[in-house]
N, C-alpha and C positions, 0 to 999 in steps of 0.2 A: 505483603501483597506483591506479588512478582507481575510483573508486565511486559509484553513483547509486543511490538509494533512492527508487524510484516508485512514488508512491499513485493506486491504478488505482479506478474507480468512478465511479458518477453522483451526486453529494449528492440528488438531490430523491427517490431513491427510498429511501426511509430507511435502511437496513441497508447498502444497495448504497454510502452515500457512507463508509463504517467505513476506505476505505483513504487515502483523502486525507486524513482528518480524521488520522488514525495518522499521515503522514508530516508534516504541520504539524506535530503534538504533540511528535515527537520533533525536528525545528527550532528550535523556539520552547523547548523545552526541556532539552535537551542539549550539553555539547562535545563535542566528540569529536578525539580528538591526530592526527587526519588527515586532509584535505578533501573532502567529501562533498558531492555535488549531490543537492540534492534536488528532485526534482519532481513537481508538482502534472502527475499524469497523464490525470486523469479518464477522459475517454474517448478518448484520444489515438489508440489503436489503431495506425496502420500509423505513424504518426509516432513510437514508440516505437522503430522499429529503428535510430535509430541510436542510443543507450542500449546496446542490445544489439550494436552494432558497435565502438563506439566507445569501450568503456568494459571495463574486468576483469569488475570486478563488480556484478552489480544486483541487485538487491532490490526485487520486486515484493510491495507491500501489496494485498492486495482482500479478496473475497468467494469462496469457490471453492461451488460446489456441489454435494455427495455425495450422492448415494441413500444412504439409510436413516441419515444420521447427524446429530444432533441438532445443533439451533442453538445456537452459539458452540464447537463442535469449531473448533480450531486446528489448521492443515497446515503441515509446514513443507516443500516439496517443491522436489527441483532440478529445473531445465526436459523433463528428459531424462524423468522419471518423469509430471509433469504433462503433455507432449505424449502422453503415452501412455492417460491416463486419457478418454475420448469423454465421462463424464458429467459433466467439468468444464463443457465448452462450454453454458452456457446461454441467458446474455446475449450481445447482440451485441456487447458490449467485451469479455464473457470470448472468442468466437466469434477476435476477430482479435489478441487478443494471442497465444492459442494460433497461429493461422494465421503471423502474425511471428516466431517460437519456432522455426517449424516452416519456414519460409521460411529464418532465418540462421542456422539448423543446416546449410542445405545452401549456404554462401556459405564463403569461405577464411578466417573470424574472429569468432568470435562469443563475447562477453562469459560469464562464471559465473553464471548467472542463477538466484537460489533464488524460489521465490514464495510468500508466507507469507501463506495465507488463510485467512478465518474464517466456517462456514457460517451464511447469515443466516438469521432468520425472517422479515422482512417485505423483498422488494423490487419490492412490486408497487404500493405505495400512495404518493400525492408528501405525504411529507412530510420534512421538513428535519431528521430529528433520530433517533437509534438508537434502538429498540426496548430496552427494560428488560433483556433478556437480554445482547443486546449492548454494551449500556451497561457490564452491571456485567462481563463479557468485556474489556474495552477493557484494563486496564491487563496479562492476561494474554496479548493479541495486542501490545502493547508490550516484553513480556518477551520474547515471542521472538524480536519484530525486532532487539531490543538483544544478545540471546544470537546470532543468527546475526553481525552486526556485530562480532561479538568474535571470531567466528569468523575473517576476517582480519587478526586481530590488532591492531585497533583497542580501545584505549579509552575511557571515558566517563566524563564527569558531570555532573549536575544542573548548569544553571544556576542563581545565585541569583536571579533571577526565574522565577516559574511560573504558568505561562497553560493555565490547566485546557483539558478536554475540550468542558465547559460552551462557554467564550470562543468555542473555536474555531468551534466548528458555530452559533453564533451572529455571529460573525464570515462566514464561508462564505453565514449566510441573509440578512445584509445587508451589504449592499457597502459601504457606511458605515462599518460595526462593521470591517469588514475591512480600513478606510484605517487608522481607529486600531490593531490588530493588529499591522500591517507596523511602524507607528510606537511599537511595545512596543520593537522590539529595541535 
């Protein structure tokens, strides 16, 4: 079974980066008893299908956006349910992941794709770093992605090193901090 764990988002637009920063965090902090790619998807958009061809199972980390539902709501949705929903589509990476979903649904093989997002409050302003809501959200949009991951029967644990949430997104807003980072592991 092959697995890939894709954190989708733009980092500059503060909330919007909550899904990349999730997929480092659980890299740089986790084992896991089976091999897992992880990828830094930001705005990858159509370069995501093959993730979704190539692969059992994915796991998309983002933002999802709901009408009427409060900021740091966690969704845990399979592709089948989220292609369904028109109010997700807001952003133009949520616009073409949905469209890539909805594209290798109709191709002869297409990966288990769950996408586990978190309604943001701010993704309209460039700044480098989550909103206080989302911030203190973070470690229960972790839980889920850890809970669905178990769901194929994978399990986990802490590494003994830990590289906060902090690191990372400061890692992410300097390319520097980001050289030392890779060189944690």
């Amino acid at each position: 079974m092959t697995i890939a764990i894709v954190g989708a988002g733009t980092i500059i637009y503060q909330d919007e980066g909550i899904g990349v920063y999730a997929q480092k965090y659980l890299e740089e902090n986790y084992e896991f008893d089976h091999d897992i790619t992880f990828v830094d998807g930001g705005v990858l958009g159509f370069k995501l299908m093959v993730y979704y061809q190539d692969y059992d199972k994915v796991v998309i980390l983002d933002t999802i956006t709901m009408q009427d539902d409060e900021a740091g709501a966690i969704y845990n949705l399979p592709a089948q349910e989220l292609m369904g929903l028109g109010s997700y589509k807001q952003s133009a990476h949520e616009v073409e992941i949905v469209e890539m979903l909805e594209i290798c649904s109709l191709l002869e093989r297409m990966a288990d794709v769950n996408i586990i997002g978190i309604v943001p409050e701010n993704i309209d302003e460039v700044i480098t770093k989550l909103t206080p809501k989302l911030n203190d959200k973070f470690p229960d949009f972790i839980k889920v992605a850890l809970t669905q991951i178990e769901t194929y029967g994978i399990t986990y644990k802490k590494k003994a090193s830990y590289t906060s949430l902090d690191e990372i997104i400061h890692a992410y807003d300097n390319p520097v901090a980001r050289k030392d980072l890779e060189g944690l592991k």
